[in-house]
mmCIF entry with sequence, helices, sheets and N, C-alpha, C, O atoms, coordinates in Angstrom:
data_MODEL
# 
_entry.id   MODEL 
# 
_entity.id                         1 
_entity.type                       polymer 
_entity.pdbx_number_of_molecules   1 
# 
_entity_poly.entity_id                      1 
_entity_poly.type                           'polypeptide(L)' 
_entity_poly.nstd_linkage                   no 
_entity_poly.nstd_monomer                   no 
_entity_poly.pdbx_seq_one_letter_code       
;(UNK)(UNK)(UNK)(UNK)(UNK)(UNK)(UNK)(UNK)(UNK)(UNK)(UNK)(UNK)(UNK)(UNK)(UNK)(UNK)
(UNK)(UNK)(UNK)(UNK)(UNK)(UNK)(UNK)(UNK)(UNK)(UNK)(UNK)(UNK)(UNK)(UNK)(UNK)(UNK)
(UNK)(UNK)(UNK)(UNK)(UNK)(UNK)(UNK)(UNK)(UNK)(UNK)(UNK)(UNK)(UNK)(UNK)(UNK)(UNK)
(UNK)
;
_entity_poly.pdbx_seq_one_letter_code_can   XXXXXXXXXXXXXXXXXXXXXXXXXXXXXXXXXXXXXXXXXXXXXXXXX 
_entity_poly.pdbx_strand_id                 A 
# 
loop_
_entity_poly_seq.entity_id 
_entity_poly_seq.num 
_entity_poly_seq.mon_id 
_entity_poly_seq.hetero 
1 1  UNK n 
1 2  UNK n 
1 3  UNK n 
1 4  UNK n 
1 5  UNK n 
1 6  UNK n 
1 7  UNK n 
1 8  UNK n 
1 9  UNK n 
1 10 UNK n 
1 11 UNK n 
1 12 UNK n 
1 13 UNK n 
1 14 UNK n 
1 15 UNK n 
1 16 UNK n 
1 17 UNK n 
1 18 UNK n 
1 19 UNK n 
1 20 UNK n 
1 21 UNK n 
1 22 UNK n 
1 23 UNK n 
1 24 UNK n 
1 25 UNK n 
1 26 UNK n 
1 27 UNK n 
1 28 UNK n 
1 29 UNK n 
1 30 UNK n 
1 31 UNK n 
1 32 UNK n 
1 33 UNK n 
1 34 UNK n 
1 35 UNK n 
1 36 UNK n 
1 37 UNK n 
1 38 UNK n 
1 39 UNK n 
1 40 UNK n 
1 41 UNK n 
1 42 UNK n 
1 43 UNK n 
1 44 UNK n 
1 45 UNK n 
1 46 UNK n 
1 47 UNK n 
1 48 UNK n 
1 49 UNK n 
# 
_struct_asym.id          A 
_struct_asym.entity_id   1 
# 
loop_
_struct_conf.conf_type_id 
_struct_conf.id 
_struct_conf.pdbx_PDB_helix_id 
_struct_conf.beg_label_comp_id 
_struct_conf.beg_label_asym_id 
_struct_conf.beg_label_seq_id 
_struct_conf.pdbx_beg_PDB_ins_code 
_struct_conf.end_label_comp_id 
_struct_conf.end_label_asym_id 
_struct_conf.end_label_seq_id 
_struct_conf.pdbx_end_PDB_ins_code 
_struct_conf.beg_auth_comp_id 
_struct_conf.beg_auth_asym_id 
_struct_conf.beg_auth_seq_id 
_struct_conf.end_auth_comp_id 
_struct_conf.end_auth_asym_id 
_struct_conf.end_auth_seq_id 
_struct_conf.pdbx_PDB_helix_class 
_struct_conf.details 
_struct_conf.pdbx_PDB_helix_length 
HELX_P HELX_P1 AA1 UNK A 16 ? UNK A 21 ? UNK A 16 UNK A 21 1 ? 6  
HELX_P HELX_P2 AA2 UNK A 27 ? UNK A 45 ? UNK A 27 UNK A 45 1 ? 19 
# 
_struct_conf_type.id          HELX_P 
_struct_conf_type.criteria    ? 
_struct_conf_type.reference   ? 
# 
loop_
_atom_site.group_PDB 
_atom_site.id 
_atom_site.type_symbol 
_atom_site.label_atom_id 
_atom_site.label_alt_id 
_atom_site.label_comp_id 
_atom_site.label_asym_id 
_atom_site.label_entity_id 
_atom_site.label_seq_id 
_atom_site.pdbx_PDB_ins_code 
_atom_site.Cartn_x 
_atom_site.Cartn_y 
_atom_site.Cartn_z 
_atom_site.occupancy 
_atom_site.B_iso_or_equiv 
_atom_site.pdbx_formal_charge 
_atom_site.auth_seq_id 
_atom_site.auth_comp_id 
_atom_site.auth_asym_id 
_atom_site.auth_atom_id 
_atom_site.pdbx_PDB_model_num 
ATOM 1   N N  . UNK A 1 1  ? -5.825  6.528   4.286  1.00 0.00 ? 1  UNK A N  1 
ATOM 2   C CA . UNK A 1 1  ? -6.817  7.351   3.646  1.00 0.00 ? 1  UNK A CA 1 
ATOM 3   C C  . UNK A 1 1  ? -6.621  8.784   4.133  1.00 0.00 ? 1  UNK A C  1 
ATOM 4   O O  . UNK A 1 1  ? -6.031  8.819   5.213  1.00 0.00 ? 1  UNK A O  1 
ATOM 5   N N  . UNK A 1 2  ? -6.908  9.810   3.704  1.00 0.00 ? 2  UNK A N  1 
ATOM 6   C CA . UNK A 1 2  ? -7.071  10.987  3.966  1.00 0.00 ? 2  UNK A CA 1 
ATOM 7   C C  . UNK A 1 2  ? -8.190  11.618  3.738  1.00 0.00 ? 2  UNK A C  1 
ATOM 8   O O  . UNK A 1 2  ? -8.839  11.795  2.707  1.00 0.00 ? 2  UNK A O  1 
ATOM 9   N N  . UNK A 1 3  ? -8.401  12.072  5.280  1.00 0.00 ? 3  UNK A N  1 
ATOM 10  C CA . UNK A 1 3  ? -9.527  12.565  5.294  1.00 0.00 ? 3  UNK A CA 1 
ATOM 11  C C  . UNK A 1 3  ? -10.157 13.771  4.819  1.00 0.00 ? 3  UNK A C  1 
ATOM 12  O O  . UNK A 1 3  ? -9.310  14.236  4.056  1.00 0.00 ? 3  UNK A O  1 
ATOM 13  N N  . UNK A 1 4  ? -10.998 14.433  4.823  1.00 0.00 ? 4  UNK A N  1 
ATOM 14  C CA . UNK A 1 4  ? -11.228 15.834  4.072  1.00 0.00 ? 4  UNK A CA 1 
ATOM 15  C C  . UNK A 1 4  ? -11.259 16.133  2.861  1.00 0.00 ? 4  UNK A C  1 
ATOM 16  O O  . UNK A 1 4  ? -11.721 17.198  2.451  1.00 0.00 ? 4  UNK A O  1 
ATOM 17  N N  . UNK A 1 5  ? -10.789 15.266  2.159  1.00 0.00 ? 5  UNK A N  1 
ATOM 18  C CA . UNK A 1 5  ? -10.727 15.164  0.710  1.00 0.00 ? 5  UNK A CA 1 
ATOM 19  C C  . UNK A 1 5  ? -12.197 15.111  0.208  1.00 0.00 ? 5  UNK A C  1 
ATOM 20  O O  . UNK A 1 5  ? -13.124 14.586  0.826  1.00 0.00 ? 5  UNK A O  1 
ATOM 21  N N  . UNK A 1 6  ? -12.279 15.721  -0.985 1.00 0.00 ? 6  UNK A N  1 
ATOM 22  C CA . UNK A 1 6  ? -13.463 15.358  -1.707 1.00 0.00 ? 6  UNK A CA 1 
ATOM 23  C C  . UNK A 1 6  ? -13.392 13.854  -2.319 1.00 0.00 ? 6  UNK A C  1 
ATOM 24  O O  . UNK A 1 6  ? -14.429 13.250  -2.042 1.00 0.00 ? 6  UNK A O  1 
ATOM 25  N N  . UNK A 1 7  ? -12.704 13.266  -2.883 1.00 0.00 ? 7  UNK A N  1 
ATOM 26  C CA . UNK A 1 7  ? -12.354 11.438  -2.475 1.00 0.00 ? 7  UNK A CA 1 
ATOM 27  C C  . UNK A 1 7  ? -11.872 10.455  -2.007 1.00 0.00 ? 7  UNK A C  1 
ATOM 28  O O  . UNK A 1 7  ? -10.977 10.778  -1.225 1.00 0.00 ? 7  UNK A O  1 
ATOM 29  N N  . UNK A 1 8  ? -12.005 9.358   -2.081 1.00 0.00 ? 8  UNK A N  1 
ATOM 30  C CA . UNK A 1 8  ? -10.956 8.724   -1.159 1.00 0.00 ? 8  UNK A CA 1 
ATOM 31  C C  . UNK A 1 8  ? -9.707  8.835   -1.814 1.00 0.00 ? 8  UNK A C  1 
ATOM 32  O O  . UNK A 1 8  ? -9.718  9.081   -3.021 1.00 0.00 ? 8  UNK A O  1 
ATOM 33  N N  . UNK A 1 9  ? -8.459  8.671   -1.122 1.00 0.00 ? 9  UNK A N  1 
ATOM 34  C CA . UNK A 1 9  ? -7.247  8.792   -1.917 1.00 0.00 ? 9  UNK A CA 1 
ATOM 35  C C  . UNK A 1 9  ? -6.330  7.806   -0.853 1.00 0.00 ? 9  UNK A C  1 
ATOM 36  O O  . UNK A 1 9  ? -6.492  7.558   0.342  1.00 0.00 ? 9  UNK A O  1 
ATOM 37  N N  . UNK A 1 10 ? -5.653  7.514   -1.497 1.00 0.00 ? 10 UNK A N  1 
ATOM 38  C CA . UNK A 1 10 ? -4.558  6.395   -0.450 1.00 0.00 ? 10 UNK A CA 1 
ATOM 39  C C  . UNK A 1 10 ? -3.254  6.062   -0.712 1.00 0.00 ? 10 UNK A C  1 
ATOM 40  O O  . UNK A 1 10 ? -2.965  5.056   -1.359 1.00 0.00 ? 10 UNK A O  1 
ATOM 41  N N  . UNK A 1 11 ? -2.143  7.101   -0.100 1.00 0.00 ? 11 UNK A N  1 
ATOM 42  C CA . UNK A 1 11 ? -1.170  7.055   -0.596 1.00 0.00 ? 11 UNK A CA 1 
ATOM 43  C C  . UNK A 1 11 ? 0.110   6.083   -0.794 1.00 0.00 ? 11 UNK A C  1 
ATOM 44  O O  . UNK A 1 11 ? 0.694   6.487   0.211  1.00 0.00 ? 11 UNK A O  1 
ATOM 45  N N  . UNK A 1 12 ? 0.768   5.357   -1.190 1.00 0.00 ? 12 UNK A N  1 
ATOM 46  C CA . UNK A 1 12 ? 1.284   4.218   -1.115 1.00 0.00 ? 12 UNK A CA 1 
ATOM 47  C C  . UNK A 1 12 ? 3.153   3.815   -0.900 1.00 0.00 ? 12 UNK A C  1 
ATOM 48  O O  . UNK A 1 12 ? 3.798   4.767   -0.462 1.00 0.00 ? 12 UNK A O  1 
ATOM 49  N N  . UNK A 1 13 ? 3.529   3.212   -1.031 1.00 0.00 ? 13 UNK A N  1 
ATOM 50  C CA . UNK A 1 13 ? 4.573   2.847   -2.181 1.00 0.00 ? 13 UNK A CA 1 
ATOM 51  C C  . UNK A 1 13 ? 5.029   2.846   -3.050 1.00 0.00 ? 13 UNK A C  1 
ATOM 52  O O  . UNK A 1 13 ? 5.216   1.647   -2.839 1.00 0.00 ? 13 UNK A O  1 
ATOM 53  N N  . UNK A 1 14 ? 5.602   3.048   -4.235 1.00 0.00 ? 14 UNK A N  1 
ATOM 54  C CA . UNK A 1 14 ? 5.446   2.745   -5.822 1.00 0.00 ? 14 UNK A CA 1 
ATOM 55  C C  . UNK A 1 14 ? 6.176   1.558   -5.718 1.00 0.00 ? 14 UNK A C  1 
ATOM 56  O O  . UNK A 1 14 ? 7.239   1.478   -5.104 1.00 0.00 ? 14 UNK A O  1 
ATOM 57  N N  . UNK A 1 15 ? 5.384   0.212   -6.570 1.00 0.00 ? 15 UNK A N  1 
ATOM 58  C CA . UNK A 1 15 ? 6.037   -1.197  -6.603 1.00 0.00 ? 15 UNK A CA 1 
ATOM 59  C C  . UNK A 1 15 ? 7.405   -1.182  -6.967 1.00 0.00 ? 15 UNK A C  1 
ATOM 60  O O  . UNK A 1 15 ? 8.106   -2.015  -6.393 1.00 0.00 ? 15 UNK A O  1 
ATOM 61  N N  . UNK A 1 16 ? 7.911   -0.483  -7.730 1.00 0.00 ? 16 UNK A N  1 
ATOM 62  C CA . UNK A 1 16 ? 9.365   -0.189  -7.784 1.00 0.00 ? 16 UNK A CA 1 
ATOM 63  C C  . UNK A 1 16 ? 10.086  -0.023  -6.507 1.00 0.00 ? 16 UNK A C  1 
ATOM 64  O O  . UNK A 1 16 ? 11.024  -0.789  -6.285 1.00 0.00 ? 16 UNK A O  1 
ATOM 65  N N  . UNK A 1 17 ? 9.746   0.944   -5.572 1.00 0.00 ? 17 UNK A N  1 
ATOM 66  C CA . UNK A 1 17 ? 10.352  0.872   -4.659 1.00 0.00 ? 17 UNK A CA 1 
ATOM 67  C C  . UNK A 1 17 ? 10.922  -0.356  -3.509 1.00 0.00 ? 17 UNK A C  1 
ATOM 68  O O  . UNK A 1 17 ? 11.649  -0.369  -2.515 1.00 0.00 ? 17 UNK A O  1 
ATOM 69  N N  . UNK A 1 18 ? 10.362  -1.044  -4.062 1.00 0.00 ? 18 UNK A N  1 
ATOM 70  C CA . UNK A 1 18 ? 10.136  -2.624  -3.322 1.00 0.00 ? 18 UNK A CA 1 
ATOM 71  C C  . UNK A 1 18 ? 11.406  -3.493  -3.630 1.00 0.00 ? 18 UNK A C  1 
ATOM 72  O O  . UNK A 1 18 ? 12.241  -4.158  -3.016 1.00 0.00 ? 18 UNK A O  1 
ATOM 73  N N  . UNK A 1 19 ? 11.016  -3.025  -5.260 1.00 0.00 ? 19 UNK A N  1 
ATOM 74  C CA . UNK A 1 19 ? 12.452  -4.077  -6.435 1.00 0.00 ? 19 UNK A CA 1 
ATOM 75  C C  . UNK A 1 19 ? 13.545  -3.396  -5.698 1.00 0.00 ? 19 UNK A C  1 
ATOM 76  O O  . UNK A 1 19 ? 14.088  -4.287  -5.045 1.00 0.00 ? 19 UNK A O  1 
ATOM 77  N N  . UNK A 1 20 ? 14.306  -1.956  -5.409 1.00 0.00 ? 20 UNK A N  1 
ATOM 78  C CA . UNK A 1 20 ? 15.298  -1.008  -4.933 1.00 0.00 ? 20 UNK A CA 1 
ATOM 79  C C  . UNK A 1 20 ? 15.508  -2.144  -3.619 1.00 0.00 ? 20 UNK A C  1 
ATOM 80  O O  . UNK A 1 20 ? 16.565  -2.774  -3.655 1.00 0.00 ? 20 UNK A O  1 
ATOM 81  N N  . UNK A 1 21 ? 14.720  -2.385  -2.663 1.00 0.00 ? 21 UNK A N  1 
ATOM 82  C CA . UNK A 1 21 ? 15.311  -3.050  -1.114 1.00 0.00 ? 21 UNK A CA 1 
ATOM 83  C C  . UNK A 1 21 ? 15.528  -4.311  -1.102 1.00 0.00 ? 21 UNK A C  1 
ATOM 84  O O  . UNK A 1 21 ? 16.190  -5.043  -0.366 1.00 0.00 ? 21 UNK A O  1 
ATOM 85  N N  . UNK A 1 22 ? 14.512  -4.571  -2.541 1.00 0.00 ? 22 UNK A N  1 
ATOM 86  C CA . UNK A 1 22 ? 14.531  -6.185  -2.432 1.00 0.00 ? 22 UNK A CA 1 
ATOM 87  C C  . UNK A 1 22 ? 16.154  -6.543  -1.972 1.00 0.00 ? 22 UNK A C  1 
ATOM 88  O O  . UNK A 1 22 ? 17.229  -6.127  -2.404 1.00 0.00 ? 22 UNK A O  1 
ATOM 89  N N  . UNK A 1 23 ? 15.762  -7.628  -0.762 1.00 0.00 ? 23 UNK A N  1 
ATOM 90  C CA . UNK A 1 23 ? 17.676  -8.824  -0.658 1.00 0.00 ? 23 UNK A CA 1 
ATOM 91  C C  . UNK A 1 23 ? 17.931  -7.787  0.907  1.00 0.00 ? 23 UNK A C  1 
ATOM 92  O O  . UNK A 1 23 ? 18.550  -8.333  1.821  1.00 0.00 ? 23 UNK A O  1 
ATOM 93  N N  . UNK A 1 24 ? 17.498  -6.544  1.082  1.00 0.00 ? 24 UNK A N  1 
ATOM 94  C CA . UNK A 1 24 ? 17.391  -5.982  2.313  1.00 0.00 ? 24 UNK A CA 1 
ATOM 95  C C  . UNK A 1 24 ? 16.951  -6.534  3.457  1.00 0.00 ? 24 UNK A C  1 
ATOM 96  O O  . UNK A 1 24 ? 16.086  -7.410  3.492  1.00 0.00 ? 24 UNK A O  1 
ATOM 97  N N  . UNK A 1 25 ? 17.559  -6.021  4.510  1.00 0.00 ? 25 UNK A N  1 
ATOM 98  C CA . UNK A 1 25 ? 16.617  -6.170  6.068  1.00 0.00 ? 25 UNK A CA 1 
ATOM 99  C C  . UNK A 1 25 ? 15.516  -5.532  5.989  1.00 0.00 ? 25 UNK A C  1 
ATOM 100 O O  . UNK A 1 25 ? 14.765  -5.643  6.958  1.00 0.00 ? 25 UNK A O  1 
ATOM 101 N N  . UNK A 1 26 ? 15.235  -4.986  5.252  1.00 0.00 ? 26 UNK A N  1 
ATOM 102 C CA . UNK A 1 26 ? 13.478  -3.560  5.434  1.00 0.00 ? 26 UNK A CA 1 
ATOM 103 C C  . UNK A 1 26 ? 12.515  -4.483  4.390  1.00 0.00 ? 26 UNK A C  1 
ATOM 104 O O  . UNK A 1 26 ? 11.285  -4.514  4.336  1.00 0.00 ? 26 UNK A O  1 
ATOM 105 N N  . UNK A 1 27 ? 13.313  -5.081  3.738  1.00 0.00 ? 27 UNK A N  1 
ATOM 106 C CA . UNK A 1 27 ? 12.430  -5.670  2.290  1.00 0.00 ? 27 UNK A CA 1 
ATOM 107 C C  . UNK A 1 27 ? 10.848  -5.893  3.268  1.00 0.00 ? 27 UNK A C  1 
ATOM 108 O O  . UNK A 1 27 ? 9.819   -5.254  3.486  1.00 0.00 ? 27 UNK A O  1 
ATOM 109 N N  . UNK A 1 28 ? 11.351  -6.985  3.575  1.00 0.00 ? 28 UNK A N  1 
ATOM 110 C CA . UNK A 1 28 ? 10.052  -7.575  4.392  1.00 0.00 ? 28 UNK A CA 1 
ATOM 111 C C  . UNK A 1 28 ? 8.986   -6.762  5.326  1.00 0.00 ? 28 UNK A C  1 
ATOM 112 O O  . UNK A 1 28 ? 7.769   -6.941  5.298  1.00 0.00 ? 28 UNK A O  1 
ATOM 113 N N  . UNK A 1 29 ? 9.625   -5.909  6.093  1.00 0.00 ? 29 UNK A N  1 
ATOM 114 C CA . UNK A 1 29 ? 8.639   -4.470  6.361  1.00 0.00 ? 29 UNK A CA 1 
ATOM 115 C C  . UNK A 1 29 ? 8.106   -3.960  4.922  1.00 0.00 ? 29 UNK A C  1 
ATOM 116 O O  . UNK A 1 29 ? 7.007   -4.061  4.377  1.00 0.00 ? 29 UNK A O  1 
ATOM 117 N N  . UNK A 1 30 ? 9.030   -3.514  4.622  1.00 0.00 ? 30 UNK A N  1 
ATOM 118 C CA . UNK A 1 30 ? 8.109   -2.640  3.049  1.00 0.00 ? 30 UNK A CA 1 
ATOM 119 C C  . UNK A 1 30 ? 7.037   -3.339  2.331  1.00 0.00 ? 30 UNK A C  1 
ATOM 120 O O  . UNK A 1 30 ? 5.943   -2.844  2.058  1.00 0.00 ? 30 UNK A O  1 
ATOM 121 N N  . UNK A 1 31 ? 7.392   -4.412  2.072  1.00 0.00 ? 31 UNK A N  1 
ATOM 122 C CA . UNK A 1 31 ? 6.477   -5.635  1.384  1.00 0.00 ? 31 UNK A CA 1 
ATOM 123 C C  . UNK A 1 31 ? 5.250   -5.504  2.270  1.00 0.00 ? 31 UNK A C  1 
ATOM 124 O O  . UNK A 1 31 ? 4.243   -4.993  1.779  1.00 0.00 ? 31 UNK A O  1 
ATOM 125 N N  . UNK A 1 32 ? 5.243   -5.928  3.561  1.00 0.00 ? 32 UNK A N  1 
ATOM 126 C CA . UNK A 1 32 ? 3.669   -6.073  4.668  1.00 0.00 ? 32 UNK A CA 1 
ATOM 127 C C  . UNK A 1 32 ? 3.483   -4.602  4.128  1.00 0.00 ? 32 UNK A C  1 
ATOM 128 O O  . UNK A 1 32 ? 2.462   -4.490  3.451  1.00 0.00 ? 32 UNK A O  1 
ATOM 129 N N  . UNK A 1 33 ? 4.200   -3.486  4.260  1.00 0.00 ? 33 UNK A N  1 
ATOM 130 C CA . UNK A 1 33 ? 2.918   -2.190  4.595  1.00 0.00 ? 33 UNK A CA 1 
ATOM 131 C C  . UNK A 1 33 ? 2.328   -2.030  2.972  1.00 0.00 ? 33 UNK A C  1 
ATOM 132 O O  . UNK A 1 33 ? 1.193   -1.667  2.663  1.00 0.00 ? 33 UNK A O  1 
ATOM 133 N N  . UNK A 1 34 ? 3.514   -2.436  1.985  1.00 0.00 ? 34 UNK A N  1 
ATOM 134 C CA . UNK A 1 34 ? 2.572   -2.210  0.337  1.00 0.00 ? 34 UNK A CA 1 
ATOM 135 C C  . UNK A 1 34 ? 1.314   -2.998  0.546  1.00 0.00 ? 34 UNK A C  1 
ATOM 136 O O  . UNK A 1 34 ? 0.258   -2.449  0.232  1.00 0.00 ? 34 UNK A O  1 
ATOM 137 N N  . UNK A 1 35 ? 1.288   -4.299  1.069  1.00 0.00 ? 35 UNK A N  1 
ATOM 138 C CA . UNK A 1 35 ? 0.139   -5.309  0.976  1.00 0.00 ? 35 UNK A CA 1 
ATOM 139 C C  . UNK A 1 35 ? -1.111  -4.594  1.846  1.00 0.00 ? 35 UNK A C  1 
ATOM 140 O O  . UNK A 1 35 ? -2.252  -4.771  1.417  1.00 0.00 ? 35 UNK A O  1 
ATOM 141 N N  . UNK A 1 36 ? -0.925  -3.826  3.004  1.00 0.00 ? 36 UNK A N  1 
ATOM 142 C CA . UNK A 1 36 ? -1.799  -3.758  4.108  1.00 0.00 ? 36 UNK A CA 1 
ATOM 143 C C  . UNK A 1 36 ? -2.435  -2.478  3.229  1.00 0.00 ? 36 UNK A C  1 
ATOM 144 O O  . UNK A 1 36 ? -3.635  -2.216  3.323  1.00 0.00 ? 36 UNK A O  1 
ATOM 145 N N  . UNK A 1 37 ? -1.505  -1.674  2.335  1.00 0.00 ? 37 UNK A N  1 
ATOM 146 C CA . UNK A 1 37 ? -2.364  -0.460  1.736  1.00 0.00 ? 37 UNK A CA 1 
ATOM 147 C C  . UNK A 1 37 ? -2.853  -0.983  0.861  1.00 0.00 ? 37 UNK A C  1 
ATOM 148 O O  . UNK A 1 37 ? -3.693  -0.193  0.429  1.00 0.00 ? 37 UNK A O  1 
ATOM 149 N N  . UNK A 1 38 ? -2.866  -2.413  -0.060 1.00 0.00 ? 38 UNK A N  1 
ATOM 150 C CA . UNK A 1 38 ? -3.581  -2.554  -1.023 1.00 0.00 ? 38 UNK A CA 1 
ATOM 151 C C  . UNK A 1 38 ? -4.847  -3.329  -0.816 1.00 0.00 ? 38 UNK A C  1 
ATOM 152 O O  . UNK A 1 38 ? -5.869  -3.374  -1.501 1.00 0.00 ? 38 UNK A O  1 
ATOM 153 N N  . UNK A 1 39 ? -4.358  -4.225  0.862  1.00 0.00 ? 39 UNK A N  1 
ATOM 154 C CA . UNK A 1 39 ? -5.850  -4.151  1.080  1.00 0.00 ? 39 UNK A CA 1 
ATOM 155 C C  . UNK A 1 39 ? -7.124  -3.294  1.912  1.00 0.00 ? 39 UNK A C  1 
ATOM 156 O O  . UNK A 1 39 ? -8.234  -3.767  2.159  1.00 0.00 ? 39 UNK A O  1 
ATOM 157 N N  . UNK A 1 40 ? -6.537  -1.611  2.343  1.00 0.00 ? 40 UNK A N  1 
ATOM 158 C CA . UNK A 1 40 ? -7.085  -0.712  3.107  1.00 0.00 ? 40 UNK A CA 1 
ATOM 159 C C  . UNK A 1 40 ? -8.001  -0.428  1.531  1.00 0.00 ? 40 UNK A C  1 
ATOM 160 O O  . UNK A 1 40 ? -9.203  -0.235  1.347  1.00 0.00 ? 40 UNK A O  1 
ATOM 161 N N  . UNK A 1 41 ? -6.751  -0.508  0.485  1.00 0.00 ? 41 UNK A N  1 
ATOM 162 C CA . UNK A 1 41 ? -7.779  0.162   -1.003 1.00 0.00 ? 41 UNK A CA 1 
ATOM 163 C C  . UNK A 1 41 ? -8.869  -0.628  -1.530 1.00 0.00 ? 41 UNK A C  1 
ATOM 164 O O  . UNK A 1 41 ? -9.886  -0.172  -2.052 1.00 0.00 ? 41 UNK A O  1 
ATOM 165 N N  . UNK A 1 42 ? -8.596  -1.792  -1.365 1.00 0.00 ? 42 UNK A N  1 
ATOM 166 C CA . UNK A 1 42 ? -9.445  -3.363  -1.700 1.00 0.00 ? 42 UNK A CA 1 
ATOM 167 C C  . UNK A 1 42 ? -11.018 -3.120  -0.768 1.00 0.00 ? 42 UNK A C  1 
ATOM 168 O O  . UNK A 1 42 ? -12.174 -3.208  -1.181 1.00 0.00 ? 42 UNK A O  1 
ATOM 169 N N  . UNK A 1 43 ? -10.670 -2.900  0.153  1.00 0.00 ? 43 UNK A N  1 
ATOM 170 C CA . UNK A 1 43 ? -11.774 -2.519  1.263  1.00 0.00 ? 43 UNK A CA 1 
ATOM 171 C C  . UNK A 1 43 ? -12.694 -1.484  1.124  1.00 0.00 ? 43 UNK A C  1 
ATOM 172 O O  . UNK A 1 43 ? -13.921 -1.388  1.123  1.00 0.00 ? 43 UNK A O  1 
ATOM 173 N N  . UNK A 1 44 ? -11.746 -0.743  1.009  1.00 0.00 ? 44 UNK A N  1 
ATOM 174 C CA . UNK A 1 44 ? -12.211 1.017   0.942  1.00 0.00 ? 44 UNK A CA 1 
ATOM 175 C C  . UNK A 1 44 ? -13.416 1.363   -0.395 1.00 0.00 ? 44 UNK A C  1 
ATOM 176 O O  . UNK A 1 44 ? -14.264 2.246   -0.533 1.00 0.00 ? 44 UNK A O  1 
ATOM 177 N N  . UNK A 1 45 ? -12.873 -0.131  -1.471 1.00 0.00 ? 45 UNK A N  1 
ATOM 178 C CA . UNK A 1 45 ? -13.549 -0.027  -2.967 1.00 0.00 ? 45 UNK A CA 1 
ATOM 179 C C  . UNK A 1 45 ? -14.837 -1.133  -3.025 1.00 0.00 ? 45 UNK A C  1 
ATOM 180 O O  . UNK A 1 45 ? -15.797 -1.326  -3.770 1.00 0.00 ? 45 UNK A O  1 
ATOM 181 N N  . UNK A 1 46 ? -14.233 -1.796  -1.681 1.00 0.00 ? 46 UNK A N  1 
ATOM 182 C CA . UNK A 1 46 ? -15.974 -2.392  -1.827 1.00 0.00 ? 46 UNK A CA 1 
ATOM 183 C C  . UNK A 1 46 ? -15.228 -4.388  -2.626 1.00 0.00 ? 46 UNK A C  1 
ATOM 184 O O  . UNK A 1 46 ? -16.043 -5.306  -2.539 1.00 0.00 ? 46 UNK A O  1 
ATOM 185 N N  . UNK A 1 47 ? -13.847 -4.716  -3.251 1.00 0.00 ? 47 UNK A N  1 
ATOM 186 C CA . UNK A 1 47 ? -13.485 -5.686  -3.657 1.00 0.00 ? 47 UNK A CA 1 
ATOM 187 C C  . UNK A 1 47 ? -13.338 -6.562  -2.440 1.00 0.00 ? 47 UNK A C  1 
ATOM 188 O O  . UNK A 1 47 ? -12.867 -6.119  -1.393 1.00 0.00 ? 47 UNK A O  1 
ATOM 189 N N  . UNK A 1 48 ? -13.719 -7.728  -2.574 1.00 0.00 ? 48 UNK A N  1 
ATOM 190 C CA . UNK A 1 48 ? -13.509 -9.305  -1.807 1.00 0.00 ? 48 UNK A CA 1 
ATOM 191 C C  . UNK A 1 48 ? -12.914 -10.389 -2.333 1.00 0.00 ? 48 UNK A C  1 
ATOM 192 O O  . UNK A 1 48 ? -13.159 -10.892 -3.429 1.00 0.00 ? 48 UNK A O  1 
ATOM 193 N N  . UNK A 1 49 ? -12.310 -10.658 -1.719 1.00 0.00 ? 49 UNK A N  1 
ATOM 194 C CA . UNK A 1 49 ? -11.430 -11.960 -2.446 1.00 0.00 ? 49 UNK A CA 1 
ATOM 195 C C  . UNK A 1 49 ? -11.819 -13.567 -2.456 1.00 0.00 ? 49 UNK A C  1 
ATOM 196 O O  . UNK A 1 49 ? -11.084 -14.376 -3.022 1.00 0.00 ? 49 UNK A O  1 
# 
């Protein structure tokens, strides 16, 4: 999140970038931090699973 902003904003990944490493050694890093920002946004918006 960034703070100071007049909203919340949360900068990410683009899911594409994911398909590019996929079969990589990083894949699996990249994958956890896309998931951990989509659930900082999930949170941040008030959604429960």
């Amino acid at each position: 999140m960034l703070p100071g902003t007049p909203a919340s904003v949360l900068l990410t990944t683009h899911p594409s970038a994911l398909l590019r490493v996929r079969g990589r050694p990083e894949w699996g890093d990249a994958l956890a931090a896309f998931v951990t920002d989509l659930r900082t946004a999930a949170d941040a918006a008030g959604f429960t699973a």
